[in-house]
VOPAGU-2260 file (C-alpha; in pm, 1 decimal, decimal comma):
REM VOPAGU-2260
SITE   aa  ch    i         X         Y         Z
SITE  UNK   A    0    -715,5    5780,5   -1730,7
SITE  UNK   A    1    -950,0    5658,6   -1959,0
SITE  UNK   A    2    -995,7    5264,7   -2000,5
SITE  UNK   A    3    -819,2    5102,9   -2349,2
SITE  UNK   A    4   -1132,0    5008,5   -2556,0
SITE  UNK   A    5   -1062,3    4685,0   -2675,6
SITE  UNK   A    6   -1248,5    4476,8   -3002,7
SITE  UNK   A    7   -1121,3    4093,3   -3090,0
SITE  UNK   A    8   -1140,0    3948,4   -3425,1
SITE  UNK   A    9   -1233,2    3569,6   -3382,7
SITE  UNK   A   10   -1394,2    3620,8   -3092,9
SITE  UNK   A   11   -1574,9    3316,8   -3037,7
SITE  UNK   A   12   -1225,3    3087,1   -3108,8
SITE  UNK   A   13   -1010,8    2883,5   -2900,8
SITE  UNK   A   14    -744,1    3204,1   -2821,9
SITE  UNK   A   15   -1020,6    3491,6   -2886,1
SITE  UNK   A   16   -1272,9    3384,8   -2612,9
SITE  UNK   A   17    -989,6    3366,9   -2402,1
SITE  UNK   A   18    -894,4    3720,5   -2530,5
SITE  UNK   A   19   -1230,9    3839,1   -2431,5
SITE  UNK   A   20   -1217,2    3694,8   -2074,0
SITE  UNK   A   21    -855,4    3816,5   -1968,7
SITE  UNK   A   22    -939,2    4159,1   -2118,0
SITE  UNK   A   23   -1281,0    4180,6   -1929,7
SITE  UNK   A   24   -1089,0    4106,4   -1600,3
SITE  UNK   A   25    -800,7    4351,5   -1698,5
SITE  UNK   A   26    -765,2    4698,2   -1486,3
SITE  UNK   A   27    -819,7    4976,0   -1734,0
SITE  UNK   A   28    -946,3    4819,3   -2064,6
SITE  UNK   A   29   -1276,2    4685,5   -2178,4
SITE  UNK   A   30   -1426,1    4509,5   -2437,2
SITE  UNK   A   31   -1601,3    4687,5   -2693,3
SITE  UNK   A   32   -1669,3    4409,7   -2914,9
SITE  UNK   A   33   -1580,8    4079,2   -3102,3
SITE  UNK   A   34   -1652,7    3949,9   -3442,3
SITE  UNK   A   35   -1566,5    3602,2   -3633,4
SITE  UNK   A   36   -1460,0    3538,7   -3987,9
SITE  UNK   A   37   -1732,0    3663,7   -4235,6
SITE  UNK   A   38   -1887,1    3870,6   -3980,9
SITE  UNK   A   39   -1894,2    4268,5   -4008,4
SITE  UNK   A   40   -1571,9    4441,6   -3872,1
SITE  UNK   A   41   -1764,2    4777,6   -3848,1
SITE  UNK   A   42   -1933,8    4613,0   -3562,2
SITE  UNK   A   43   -1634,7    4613,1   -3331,6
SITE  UNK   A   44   -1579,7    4925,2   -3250,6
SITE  UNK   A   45   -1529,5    5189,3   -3090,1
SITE  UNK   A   46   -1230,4    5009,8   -3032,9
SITE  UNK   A   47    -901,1    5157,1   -2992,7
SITE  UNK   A   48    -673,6    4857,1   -3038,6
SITE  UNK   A   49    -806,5    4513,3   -3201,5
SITE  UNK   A   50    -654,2    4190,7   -3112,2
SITE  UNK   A   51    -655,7    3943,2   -3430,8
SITE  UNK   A   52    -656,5    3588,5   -3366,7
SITE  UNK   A   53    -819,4    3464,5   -3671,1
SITE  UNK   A   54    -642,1    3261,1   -3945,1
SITE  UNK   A   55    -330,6    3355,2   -4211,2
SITE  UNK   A   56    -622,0    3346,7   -4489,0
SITE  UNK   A   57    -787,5    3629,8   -4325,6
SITE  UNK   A   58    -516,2    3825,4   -4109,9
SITE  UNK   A   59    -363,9    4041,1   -4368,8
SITE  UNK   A   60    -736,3    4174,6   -4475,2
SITE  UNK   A   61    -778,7    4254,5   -4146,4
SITE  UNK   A   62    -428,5    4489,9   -4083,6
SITE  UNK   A   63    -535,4    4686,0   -4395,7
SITE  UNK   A   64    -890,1    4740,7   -4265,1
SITE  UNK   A   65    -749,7    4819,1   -3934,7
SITE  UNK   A   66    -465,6    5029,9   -3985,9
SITE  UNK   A   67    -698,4    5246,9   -4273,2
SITE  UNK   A   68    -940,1    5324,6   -3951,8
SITE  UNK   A   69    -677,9    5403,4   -3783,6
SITE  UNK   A   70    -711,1    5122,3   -3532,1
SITE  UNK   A   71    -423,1    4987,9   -3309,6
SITE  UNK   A   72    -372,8    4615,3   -3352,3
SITE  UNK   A   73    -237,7    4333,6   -3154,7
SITE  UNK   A   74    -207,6    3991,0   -3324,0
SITE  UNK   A   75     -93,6    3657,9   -3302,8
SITE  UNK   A   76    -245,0    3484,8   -3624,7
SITE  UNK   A   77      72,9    3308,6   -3722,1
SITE  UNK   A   78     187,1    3305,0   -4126,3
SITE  UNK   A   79     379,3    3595,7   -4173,0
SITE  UNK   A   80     631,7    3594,8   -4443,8
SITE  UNK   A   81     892,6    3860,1   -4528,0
SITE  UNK   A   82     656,0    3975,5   -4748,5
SITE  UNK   A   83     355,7    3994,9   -4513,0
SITE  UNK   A   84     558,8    4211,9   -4279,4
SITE  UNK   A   85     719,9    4457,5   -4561,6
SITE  UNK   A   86     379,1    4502,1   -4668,4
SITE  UNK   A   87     252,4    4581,1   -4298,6
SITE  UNK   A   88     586,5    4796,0   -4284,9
SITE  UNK   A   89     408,8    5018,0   -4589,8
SITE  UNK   A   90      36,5    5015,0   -4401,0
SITE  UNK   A   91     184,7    5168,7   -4084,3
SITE  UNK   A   92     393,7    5420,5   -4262,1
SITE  UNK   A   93     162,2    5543,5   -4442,1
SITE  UNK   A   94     -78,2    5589,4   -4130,2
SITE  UNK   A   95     218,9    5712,4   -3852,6
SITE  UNK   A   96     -24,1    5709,5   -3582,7
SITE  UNK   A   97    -145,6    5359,8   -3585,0
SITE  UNK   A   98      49,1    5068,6   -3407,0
SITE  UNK   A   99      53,4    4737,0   -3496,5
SITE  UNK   A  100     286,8    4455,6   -3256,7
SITE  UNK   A  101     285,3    4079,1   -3460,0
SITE  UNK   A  102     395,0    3847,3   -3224,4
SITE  UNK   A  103     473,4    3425,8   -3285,9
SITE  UNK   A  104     377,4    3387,6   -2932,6
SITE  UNK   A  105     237,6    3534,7   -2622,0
SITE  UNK   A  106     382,6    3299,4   -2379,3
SITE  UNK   A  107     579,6    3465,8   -2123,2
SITE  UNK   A  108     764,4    3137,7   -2126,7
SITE  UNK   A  109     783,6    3094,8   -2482,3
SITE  UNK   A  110     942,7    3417,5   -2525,5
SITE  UNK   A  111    1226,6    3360,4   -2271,2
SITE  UNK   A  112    1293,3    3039,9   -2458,3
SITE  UNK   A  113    1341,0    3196,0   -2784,6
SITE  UNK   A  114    1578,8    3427,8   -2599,9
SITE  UNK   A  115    1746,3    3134,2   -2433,4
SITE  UNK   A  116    1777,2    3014,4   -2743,7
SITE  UNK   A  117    1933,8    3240,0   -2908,8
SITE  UNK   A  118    2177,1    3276,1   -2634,3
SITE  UNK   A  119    2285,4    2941,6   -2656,2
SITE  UNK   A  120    2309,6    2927,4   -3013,3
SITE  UNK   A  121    2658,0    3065,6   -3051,3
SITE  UNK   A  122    2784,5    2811,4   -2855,3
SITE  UNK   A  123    2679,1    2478,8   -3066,0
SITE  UNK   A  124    2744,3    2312,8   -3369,2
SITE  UNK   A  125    2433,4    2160,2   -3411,0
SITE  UNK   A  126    2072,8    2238,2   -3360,7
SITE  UNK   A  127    1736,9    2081,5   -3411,2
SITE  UNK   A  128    1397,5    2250,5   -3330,0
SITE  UNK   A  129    1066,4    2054,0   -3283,0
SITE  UNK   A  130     734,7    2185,6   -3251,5
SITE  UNK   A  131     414,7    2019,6   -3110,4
SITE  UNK   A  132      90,6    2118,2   -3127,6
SITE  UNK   A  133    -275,5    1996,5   -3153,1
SITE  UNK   A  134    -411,9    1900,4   -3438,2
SITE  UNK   A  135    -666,6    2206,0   -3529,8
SITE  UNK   A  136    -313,4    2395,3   -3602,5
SITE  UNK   A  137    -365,9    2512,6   -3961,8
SITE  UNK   A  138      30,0    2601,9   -4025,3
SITE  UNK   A  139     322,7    2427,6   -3978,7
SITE  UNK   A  140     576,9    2463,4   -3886,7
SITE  UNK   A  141     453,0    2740,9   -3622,0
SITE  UNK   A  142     510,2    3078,4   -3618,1
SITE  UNK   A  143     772,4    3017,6   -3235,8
SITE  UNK   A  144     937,3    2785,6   -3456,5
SITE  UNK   A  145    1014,0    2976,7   -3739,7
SITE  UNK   A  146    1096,4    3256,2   -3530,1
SITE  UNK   A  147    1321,8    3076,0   -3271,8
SITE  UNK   A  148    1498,1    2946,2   -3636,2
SITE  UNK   A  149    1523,6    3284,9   -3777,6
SITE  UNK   A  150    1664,9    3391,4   -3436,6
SITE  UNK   A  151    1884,8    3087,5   -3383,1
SITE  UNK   A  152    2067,4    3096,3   -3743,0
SITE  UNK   A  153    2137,3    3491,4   -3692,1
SITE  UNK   A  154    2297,9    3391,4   -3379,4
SITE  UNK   A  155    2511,0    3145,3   -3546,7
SITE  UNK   A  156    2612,6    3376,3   -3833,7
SITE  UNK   A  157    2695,6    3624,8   -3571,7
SITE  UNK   A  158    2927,8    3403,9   -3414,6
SITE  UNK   A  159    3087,6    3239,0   -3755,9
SITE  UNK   A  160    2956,5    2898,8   -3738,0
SITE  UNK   A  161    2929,5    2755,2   -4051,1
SITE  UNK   A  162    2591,2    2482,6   -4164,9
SITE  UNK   A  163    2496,5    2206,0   -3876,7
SITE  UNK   A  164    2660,7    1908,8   -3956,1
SITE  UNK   A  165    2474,9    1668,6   -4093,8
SITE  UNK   A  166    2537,2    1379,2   -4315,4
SITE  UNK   A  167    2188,6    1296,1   -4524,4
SITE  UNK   A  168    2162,0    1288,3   -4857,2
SITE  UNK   A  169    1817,3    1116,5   -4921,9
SITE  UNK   A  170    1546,9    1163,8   -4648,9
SITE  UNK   A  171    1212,7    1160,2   -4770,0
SITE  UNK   A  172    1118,0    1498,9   -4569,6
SITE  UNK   A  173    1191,6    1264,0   -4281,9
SITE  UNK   A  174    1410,3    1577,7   -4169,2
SITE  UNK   A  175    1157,2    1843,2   -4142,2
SITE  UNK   A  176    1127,8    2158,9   -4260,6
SITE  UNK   A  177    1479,9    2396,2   -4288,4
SITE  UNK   A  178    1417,2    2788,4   -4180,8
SITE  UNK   A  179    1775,5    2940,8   -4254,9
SITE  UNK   A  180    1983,7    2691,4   -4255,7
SITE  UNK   A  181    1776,6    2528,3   -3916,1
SITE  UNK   A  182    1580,3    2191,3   -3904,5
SITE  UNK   A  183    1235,3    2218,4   -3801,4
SITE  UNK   A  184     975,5    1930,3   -3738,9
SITE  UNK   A  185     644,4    1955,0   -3637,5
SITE  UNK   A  186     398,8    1732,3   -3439,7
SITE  UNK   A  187      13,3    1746,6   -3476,2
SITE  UNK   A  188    -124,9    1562,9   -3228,0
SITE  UNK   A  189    -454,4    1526,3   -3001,2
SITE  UNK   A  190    -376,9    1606,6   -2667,0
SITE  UNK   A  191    -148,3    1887,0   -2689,9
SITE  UNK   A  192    -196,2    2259,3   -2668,4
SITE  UNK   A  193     144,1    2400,7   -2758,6
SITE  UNK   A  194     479,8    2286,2   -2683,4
SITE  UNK   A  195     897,0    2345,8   -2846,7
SITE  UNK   A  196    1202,5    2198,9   -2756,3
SITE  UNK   A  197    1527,8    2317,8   -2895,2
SITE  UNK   A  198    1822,2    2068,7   -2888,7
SITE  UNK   A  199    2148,7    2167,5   -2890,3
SITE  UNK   A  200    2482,4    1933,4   -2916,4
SITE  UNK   A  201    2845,7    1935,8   -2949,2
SITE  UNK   A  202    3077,5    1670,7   -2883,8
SITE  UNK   A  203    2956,9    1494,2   -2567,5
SITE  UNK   A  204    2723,3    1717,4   -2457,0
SITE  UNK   A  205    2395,5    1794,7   -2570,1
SITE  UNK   A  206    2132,1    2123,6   -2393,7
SITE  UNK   A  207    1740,8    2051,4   -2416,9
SITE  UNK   A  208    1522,5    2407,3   -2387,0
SITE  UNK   A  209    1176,0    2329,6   -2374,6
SITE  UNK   A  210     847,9    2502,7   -2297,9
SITE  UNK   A  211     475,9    2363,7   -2268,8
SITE  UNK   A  212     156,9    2577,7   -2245,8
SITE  UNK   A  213     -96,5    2314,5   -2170,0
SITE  UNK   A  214    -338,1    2549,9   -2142,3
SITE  UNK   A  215    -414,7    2899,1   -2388,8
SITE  UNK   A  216    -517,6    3110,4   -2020,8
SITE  UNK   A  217    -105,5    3101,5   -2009,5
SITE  UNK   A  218     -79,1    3304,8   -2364,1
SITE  UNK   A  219    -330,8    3613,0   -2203,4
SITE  UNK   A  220     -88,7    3828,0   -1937,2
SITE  UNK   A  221     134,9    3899,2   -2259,3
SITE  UNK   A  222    -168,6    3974,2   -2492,6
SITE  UNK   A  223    -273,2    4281,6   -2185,0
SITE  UNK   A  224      91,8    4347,4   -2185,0
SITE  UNK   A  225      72,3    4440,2   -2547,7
SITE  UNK   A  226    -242,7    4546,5   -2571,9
SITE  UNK   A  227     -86,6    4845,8   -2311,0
SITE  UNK   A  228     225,2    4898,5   -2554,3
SITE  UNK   A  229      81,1    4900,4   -2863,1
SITE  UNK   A  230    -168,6    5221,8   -2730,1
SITE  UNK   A  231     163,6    5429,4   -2685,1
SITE  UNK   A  232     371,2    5301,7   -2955,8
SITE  UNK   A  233     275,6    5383,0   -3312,8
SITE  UNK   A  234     470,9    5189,2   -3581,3
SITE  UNK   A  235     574,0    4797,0   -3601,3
SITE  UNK   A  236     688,8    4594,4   -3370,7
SITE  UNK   A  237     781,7    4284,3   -3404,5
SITE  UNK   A  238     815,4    3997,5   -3094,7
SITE  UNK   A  239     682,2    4062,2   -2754,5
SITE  UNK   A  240    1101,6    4155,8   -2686,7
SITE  UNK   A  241    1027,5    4518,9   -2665,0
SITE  UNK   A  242     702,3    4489,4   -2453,1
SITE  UNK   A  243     871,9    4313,6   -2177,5
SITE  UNK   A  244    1177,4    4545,7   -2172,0
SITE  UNK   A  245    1428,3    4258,8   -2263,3
């Protein structure tokens, strides 16, 4: 079997060079390539799947280049809206041989904590989510959080539980962000990598779910894992839920 060529757009950053490294050691793939923002895509190539770790100014540029080469793509640039997937949606539709996976987070163990979450959700009247990261971040809240919000308030609506409780009427923003109904707040501080805790409470109980990468090598076995799934599965996917089988 012939090795998966692999290219990486932002190559030389914090998650690309580490991109680079985990794919060089991989058993059948091999880099073919990186490039950084403002640097010629052409050049990365012949690559059968691209992995985009760049920013959300850049990454939907990059899908339509991709996908019109007919290029496989795994990334985990965060920013996607509804819109930004509908419109990736269209791209791979209209080139049925080309795979693309988007994914809010490579950690093995911040994908079983979404999925934790998510369990749990049906089973709580309130909810909080915070998010802490360093401070080169450039969105907030971060794409796990959103996600594990998204997840968490479908979970709730599922199971017929109506808004969290909660009582404020003038805060300031001191509450966070709210993704469907969820709080969200986010930390920027030096020191961290990436970290989440969910907190769940009903009367006289409350459940803590958290998960720290404290360092990016921990975000690379699931970027091989979908490197390998996105090569035999044209189409969107969404999450890392259907490369692990869950």
């Amino acid at each position: 079997m012939s090795e998966i060529r692999v290219g990486v757009f932002g190559a030389s950053g914090r998650m690309g060079s580490q991109v680079v490294h985990a794919v060089d050691k991989a058993e059948g793939m091999t880099i073919v390539g990186g490039v950084d923002i403002g640097e010629p895509r052409e050049t990365v190539g012949p690559a059968q799947v691209i992995v985009d770790f760049t920013h959300p100014d850049a990454v939907m540029d990059n899908i339509e280049w991709a996908v019109s080469h007919g290029i496989n793509m795994v990334i985990g640039t965060t920013g996607f809206t509804p819109e930004r997937i509908a419109r990736v949606r269209e791209l791979v539709e209209a080139h049925p041989k080309v795979g693309v996976l988007i994914a809010s987070n490579f950690g093995i163990g911040a994908i079983l904590m979404m999925r934790f979450a998510e369990i749990a959700a049906k089973f709580y009247p309130s909810v909080e989510i915070i998010e802490l990261h360093h401070p080169n971040k450039a969105d907030a809240p971060s794409g796990t959080a959103a996600t594990t919000a998204r997840r968490i308030a479908a979970a709730r609506d599922e199971a017929g539980l109506g808004p969290v409780p909660d009582a404020t009427v003038h805060d300031d923003r001191a509450r966070g962000a709210v993704i469907d109904g969820i709080h969200v707040h986010g930390v920027r501080l030096q020191g961290l990598v990436a970290h989440q805790e969910v907190l769940f409470g009903q009367a006289g109980e409350t459940l803590t779910i958290r998960e720290d990468s404290y360092d990016r090598v921990s975000f690379m076995p699931g970027v091989v894992a979908g490197i390998r799934h996105i090569v035999a599965h044209p189409g969107l996917t969404l999450e890392m839920d259907d490369v692990l089988d869950f």
